[in-house]
TITI-183816 format. One line per 10 residues: number of its first residue (from 1); for each residue z, y, x of N, C-alpha, C. Coordinates in Angstrom, 1 decimal. Layout:
BEGIN
NUM) Z/Y/X/Z/Y/X/Z/Y/X ~ ...
// end
This chain:
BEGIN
1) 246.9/110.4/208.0/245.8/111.3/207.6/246.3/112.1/206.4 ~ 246.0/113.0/206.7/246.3/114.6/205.3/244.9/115.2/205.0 ~ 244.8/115.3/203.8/244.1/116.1/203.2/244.6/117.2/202.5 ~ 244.3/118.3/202.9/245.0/119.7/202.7/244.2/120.4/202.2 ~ 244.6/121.1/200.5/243.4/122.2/200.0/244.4/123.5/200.4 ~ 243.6/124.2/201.2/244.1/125.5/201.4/244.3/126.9/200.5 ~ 243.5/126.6/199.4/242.9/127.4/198.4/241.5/127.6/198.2 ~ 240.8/127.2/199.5/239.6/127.7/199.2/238.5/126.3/199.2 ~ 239.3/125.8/200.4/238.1/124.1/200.5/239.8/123.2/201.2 ~ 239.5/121.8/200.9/240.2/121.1/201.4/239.5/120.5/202.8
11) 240.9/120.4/203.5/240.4/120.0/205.2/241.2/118.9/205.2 ~ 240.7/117.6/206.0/241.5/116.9/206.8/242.0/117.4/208.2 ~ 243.6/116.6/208.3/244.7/117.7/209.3/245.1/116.2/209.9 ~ 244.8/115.8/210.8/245.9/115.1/211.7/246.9/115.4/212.5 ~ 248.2/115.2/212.6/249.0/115.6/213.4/249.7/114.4/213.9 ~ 250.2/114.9/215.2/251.0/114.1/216.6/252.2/114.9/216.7 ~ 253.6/114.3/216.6/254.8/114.8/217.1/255.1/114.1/218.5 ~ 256.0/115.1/218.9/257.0/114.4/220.5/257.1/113.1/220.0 ~ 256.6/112.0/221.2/257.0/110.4/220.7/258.3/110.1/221.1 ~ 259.3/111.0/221.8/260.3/111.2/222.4/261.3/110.9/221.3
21) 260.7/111.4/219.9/261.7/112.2/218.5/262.8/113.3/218.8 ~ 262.2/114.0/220.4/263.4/115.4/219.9/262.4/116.2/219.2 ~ 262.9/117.5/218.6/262.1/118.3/218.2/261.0/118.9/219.1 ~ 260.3/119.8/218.0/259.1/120.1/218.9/259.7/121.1/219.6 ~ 259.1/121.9/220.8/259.5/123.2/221.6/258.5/124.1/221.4 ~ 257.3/123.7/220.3/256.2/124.6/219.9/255.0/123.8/219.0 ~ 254.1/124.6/219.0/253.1/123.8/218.5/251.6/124.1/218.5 ~ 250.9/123.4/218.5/249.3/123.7/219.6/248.7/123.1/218.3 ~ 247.6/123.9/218.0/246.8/124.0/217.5/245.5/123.6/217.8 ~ 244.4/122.5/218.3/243.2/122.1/218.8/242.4/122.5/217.6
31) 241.2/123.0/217.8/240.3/123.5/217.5/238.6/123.1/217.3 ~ 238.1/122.2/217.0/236.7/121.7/217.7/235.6/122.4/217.5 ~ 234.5/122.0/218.0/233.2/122.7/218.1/232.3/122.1/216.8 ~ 231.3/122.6/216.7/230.0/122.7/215.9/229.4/121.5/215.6 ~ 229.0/121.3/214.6/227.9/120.4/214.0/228.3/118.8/214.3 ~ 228.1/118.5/215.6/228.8/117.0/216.3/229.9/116.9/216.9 ~ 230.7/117.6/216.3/232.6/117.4/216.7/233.3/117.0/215.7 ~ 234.4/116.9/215.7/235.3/116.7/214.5/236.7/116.5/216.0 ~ 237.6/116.4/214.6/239.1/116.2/215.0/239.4/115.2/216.4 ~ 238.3/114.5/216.2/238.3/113.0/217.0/238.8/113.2/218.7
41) 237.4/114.6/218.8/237.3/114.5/220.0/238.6/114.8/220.6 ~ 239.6/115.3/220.1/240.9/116.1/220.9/241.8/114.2/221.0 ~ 241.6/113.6/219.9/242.5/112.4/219.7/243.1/111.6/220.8 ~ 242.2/111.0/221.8/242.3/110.5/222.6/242.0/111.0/224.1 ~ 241.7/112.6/224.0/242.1/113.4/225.4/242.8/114.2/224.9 ~ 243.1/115.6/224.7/244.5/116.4/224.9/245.8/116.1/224.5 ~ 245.1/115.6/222.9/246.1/115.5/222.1/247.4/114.7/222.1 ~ 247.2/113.1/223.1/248.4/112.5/223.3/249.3/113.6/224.4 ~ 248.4/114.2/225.8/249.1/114.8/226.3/249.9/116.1/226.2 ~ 249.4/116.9/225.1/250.8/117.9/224.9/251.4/117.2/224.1
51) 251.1/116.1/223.0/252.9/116.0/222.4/253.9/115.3/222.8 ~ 253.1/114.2/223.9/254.1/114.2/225.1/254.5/115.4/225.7 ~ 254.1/116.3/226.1/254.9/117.6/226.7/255.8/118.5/225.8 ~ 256.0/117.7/224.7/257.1/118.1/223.6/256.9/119.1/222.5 ~ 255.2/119.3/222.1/254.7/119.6/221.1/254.2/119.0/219.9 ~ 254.4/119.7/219.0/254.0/119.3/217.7/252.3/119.6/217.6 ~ 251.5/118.7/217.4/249.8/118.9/217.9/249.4/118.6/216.3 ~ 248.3/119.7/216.0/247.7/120.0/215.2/245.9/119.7/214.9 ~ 245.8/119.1/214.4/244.2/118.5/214.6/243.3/118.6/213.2 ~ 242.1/119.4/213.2/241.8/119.2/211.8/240.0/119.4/211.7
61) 239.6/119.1/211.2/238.2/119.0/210.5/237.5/120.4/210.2 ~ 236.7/121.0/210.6/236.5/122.3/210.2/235.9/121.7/208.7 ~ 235.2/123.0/207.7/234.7/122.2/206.8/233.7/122.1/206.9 ~ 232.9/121.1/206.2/231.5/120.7/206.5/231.8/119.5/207.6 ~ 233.0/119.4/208.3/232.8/118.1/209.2/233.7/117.0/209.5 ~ 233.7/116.4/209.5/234.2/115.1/209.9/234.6/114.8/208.1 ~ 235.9/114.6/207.6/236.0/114.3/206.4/236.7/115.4/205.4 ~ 236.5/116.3/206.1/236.6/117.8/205.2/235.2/117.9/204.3 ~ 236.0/118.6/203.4/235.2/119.1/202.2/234.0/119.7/202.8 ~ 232.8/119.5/202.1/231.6/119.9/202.9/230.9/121.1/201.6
71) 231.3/122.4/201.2/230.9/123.4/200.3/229.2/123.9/200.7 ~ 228.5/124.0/200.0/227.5/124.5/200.1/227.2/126.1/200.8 ~ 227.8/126.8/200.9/228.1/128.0/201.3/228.8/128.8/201.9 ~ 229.4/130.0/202.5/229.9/130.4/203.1/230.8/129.5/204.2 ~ 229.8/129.3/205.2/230.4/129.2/206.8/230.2/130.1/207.7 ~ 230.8/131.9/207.4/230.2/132.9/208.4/231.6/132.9/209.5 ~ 231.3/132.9/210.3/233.2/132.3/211.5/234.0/133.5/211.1 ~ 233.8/134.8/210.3/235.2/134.9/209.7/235.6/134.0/208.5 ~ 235.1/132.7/208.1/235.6/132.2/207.1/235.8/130.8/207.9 ~ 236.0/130.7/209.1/236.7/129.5/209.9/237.8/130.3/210.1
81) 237.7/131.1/210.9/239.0/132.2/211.2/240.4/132.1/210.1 ~ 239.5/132.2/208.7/240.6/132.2/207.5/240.9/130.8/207.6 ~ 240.1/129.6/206.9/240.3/128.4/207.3/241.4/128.2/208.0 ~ 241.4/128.5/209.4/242.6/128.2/210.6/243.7/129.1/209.6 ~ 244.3/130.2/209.3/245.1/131.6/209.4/245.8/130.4/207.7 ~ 244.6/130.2/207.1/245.3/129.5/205.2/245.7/128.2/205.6 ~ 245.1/127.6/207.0/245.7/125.8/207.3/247.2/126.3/207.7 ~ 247.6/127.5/208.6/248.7/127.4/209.3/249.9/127.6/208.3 ~ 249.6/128.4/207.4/250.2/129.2/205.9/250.6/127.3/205.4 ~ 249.4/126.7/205.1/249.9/126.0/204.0/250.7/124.8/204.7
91) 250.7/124.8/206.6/251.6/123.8/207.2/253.4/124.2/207.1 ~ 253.0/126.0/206.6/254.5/126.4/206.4/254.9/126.5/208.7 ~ 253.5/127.0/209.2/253.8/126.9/210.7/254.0/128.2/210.9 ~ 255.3/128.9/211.1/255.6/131.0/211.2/255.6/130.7/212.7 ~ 256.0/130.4/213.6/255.9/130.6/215.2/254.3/130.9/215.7 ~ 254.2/131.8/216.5/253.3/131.5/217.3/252.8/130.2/218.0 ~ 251.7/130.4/217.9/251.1/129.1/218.5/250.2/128.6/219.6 ~ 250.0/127.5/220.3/249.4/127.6/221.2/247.8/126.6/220.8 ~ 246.9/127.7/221.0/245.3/127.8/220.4/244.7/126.8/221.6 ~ 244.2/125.7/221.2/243.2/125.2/222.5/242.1/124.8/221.9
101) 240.5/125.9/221.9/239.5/125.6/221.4/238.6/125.0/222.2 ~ 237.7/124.3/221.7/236.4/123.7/222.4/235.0/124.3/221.6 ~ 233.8/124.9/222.4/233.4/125.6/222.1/233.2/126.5/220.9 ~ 232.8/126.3/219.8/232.0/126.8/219.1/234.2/127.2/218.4 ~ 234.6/125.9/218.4/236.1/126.0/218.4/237.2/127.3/218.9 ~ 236.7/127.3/219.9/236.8/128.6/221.1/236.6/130.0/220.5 ~ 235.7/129.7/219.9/235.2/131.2/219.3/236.2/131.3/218.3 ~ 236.3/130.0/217.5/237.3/130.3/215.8/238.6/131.0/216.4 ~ 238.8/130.2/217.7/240.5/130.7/218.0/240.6/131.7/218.7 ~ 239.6/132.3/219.3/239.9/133.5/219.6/239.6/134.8/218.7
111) 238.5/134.7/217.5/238.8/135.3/216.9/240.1/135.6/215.5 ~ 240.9/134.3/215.6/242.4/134.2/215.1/243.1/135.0/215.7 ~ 243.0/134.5/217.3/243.8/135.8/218.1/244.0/137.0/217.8 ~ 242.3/137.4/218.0/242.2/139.1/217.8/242.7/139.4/216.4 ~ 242.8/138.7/215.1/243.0/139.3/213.9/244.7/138.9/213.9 ~ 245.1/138.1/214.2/246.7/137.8/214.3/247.2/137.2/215.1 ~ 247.2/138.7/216.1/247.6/138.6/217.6/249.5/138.2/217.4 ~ 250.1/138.6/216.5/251.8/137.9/216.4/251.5/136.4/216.0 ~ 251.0/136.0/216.0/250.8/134.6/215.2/250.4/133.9/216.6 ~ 249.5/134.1/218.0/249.4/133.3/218.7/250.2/133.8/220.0
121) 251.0/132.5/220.8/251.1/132.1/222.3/250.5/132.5/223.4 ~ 249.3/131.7/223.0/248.4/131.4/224.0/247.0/130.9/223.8 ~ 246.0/131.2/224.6/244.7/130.4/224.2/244.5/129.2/225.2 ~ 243.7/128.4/224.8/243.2/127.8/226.2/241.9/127.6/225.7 ~ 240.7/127.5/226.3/239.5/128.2/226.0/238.3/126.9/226.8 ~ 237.7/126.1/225.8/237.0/125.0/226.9/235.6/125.2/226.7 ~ 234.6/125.9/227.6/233.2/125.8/227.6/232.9/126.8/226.0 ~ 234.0/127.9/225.9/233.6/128.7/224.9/234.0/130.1/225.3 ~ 233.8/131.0/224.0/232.8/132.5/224.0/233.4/133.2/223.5 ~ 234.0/134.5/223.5/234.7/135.1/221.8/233.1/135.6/221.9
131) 233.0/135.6/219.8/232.0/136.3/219.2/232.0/137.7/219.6 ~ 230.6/137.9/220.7/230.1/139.3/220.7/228.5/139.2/220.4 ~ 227.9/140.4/220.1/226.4/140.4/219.9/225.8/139.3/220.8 ~ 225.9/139.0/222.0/225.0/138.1/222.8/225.4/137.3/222.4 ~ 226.6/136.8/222.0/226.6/135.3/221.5/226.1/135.1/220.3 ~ 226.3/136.2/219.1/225.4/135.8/217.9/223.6/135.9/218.2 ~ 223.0/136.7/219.0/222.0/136.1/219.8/221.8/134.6/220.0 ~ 222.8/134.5/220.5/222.2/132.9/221.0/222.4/132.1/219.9 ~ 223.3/132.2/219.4/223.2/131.3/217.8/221.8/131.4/217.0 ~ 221.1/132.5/217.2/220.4/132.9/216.3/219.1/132.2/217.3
141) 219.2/131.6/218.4/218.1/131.3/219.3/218.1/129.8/219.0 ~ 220.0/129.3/219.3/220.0/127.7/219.3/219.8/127.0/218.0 ~ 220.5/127.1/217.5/220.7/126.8/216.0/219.6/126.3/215.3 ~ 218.6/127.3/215.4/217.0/126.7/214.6/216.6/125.4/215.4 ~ 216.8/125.4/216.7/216.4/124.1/217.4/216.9/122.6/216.6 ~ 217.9/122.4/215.8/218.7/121.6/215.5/217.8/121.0/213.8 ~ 217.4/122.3/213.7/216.2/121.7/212.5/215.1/121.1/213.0 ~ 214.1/121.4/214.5/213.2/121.0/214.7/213.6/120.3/215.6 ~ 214.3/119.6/216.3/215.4/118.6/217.3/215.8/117.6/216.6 ~ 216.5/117.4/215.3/217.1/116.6/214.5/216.9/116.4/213.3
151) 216.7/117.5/212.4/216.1/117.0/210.8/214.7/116.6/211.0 ~ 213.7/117.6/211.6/212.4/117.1/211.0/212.0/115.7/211.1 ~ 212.8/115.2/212.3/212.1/113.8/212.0/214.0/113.1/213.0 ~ 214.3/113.1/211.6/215.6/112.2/211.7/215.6/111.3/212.6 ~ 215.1/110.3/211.8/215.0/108.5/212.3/214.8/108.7/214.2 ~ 213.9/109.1/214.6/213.4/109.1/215.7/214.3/110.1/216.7 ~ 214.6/110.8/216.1/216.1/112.2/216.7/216.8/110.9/217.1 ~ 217.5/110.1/216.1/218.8/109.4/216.2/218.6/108.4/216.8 ~ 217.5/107.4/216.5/217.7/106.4/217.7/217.5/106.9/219.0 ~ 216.8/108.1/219.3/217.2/108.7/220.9/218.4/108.8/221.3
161) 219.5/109.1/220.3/220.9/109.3/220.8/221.4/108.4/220.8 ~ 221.1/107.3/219.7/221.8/105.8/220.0/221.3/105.4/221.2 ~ 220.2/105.7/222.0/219.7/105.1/223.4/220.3/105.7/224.5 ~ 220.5/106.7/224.2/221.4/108.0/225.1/222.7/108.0/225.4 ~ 223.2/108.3/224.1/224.6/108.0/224.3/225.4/106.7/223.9 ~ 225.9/106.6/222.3/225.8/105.6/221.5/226.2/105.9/220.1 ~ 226.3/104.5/219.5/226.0/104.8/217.9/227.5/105.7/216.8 ~ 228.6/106.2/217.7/229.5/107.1/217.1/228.8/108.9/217.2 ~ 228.1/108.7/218.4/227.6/110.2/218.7/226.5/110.3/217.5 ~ 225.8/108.9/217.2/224.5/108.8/216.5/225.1/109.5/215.0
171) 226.3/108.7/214.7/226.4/109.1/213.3/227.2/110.2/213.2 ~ 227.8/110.7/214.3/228.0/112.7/214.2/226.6/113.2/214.1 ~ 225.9/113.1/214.6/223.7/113.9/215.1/223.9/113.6/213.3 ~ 223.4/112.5/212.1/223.7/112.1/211.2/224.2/112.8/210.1 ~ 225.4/112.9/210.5/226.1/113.7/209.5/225.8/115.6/209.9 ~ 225.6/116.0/211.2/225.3/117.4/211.1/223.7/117.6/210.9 ~ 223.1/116.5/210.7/221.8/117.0/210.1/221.7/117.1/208.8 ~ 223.1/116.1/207.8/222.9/116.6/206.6/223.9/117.5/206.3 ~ 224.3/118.3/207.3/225.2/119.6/207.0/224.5/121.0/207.1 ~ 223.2/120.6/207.9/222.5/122.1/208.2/221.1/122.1/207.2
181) 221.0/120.2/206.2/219.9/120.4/205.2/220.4/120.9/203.8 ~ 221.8/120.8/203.8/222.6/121.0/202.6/223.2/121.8/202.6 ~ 223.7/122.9/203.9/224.4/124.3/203.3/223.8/125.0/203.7 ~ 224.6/126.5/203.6/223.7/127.5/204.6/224.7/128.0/205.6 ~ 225.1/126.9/206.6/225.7/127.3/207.5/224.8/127.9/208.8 ~ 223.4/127.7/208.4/222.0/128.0/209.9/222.4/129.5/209.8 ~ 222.7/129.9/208.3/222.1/131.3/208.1/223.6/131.6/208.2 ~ 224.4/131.5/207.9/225.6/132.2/208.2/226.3/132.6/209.3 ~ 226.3/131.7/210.1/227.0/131.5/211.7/225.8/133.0/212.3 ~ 225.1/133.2/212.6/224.5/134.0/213.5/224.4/135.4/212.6
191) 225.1/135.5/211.5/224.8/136.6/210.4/226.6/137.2/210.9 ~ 227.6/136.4/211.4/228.9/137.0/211.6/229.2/137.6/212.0 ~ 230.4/138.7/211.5/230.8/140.0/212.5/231.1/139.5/213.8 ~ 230.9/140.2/214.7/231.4/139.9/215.8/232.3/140.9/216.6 ~ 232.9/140.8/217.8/234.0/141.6/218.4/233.6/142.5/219.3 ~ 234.3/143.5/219.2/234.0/144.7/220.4/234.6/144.7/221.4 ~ 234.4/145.4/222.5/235.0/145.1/223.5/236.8/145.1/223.3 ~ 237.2/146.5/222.6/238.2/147.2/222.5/239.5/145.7/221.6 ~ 238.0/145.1/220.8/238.9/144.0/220.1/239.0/142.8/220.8 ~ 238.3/142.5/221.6/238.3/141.4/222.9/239.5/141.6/223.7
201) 239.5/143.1/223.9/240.7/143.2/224.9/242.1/143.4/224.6 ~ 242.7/143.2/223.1/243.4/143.5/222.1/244.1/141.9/221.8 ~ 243.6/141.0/222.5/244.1/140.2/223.0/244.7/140.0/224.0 ~ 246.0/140.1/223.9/247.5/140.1/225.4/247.9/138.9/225.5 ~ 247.7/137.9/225.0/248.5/136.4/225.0/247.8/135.8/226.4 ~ 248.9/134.8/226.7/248.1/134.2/228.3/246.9/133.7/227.4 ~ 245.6/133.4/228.5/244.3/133.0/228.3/244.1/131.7/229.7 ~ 243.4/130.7/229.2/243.0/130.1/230.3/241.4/129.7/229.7 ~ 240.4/130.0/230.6/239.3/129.6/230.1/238.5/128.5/231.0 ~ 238.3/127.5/230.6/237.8/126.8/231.2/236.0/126.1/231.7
211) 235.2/126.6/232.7/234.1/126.0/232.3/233.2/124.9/233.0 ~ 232.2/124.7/232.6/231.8/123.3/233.5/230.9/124.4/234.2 ~ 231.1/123.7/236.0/230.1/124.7/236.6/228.6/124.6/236.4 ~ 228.1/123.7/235.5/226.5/123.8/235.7/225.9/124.4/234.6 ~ 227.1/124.9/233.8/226.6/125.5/232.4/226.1/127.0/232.7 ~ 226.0/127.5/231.3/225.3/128.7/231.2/226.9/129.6/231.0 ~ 228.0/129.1/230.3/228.8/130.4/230.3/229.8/130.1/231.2 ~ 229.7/129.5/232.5/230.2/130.0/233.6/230.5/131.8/234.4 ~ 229.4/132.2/234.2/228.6/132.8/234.4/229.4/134.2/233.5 ~ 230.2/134.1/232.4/230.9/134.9/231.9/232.5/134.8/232.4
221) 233.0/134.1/233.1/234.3/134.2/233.6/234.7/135.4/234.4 ~ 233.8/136.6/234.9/234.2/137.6/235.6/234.4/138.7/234.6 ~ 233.8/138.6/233.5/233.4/139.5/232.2/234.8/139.3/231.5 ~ 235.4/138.1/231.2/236.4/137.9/230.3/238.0/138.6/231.0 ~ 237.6/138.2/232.2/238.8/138.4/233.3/238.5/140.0/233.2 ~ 237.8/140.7/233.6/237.9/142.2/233.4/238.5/142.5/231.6 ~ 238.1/142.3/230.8/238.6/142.6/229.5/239.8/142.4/229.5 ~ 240.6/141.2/229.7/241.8/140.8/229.0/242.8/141.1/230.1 ~ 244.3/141.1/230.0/245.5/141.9/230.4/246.2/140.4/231.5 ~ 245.7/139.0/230.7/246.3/137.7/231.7/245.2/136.7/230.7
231) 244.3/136.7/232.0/243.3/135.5/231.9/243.1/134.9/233.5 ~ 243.1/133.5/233.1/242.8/132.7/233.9/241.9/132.2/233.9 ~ 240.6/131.8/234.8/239.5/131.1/234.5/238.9/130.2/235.7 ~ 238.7/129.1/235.0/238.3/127.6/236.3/237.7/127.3/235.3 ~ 236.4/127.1/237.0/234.8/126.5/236.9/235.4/124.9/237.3 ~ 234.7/123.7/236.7/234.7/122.5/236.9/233.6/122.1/237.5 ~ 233.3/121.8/238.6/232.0/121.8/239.2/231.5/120.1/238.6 ~ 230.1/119.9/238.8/229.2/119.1/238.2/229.3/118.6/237.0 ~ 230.0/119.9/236.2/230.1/119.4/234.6/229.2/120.4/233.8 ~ 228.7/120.4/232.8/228.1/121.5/231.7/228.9/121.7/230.5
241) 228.2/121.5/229.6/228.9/121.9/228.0/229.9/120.5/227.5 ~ 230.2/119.8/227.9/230.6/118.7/227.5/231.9/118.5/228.5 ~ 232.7/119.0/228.7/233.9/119.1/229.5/235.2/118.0/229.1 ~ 235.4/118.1/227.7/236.7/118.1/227.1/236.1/116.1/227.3 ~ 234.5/115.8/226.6/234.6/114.4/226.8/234.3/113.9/228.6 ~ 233.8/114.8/229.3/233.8/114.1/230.4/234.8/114.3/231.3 ~ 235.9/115.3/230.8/236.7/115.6/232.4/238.1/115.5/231.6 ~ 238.5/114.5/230.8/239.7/114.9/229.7/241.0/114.5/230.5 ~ 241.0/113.9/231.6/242.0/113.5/232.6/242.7/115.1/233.1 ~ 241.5/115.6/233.8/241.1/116.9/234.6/241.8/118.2/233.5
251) 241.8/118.0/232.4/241.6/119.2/231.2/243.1/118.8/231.1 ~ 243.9/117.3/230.5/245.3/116.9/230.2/245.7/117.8/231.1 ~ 245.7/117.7/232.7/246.8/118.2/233.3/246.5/120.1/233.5 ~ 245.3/120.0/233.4/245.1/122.1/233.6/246.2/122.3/232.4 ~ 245.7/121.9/231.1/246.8/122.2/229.7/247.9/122.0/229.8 ~ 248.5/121.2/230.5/249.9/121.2/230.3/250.7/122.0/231.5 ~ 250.2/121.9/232.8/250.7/122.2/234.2/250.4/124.1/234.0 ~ 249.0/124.4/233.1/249.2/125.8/232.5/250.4/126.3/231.9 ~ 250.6/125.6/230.9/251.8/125.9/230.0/253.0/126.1/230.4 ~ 253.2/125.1/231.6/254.4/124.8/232.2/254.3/126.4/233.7
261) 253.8/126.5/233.6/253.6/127.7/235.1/254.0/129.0/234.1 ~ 253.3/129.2/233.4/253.0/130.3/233.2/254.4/130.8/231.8 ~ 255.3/129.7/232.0/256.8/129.6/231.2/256.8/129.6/229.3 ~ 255.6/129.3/229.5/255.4/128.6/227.9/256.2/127.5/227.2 ~ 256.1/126.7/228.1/256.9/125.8/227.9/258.3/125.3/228.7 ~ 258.5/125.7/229.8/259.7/125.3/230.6/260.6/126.2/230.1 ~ 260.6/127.2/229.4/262.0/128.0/228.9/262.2/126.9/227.5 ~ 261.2/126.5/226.9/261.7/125.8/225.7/262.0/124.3/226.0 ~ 261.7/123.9/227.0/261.8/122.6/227.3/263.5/122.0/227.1 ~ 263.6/120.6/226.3/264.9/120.3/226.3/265.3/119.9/228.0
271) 266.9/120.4/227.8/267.2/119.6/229.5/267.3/118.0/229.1 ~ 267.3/117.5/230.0/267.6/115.9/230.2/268.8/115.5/230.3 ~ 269.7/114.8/229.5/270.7/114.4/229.0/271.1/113.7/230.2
// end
């Protein structure tokens, strides 16, 4: 475990090298989502599988979550954006990189893309959005639910989730109810610039986006594919927003068998002695 001050807030950073010990052939960047994510969720799905595929894997805490600094203020997603742009700076990482966001995650790494398009590879995109007005709409729809869903009455929120799911998801619900009574990330996140078409499509790096078919942003895979110059997008049928924990078998091989097609990785790959 690393704790890393970037200049502005410190983040915890987990990293995974090739278990192989040759060098890396690149290096992937995971990304996570909102309020009940942290670093974790990538740990035990993607992340053993690309550094087996001979990547150097990058894992970290946004702030406000998991055991990152949790600042009172300023979480507008161009100040995740920086976050990611000041973590890569202070890992001393100059190569392009390969981005694999999960939702709200999705958004930080694509809008990385669009602001330092020489800096990324590739995306891979799980049950996420780049920031445009409809999406800060819906931030500005969902978000308040999470005050009247989980803070107003705590106690009773969370043992529904310990009955639901279980008591690791209980104490993520926990900890992002005391992230949205203690900052102003409610009011920041749906207050962020967001992208134009012109900057959506200003992204040239391969794209693979992935969604669960029963979700709502399914439903944008023909929208993304017109914008961008090489996007790829697969619907997962009987899944919703929660992809990366229910389908991480399904997701390991799209991520790597991507990488590998589309010559991301097979020009850098070591030969076999």
């Amino acid at each position: 475990m690393t704790m890393l001050n970037t200049g502005d807030v410190t983040l915890h950073v987990q990293r995974l090298l090739p278990a192989n010990g040759c060098p890396p052939v690149g290096t992937a960047v995971l990304v996570h989502g909102l309020l009940t994510d942290s670093l974790a969720s990538y740990y035990f799905t993607l992340a053993p599988a690309l550094a087996a595929a001979g990547l150097d894997v990058v894992m970290y805490d946004h702030r406000g979550h998991g055991r990152s600094e949790r600042p009172h203020s300023n979480y507008g997603l161009d100040t995740f954006i920086t976050d990611l742009d000041n973590l890569l700076t202070r890992l001393q990482i100059t190569g392009p990189v390969h981005l694999v966001g999960n939702s709200y995650g999705g958004t930080v790494a694509f809008g990385y893309a669009a602001r330092r398009r020489d800096k990324v590879a590739s995306l891979m995109l799980l049950e996420s959005e780049p920031a445009t007005e409809a999406w800060a709409n819906k931030m500005r729809s969902l978000l308040p639910r999470v005050i009247t869903e989980l803070c107003e009455d705590e106690a009773q929120a969370l043992a529904k989730i310990t009955r639901h799911y279980d008591a690791r998801t209980a104490r993520l619900a926990k900890a992002a109810s005391k992230l949205v009574r203690e900052t102003t990330l409610l009011q920041d996140i749906p207050a962020s610039h967001v992208l134009t078409h012109s900057q959506i499509a200003s992204v040239t790096c391969p794209v693979l986006s992935v969604y669960g078919g029963d979700g709502d942003l399914a439903a944008q895979a023909p929208k993304l594919r017109s914008l961008l110059t090489d996007c790829r997008t697969i619907i997962v049928p009987g899944h919703e927003h929660s992809i990366l924990v229910e389908a991480p078998k399904l997701l390991r091989e799209l991520a790597v068998d991507w990488l590998i097609n589309t010559g991301l990785l097979h020009s850098q790959t070591p030969e076999s002695p």
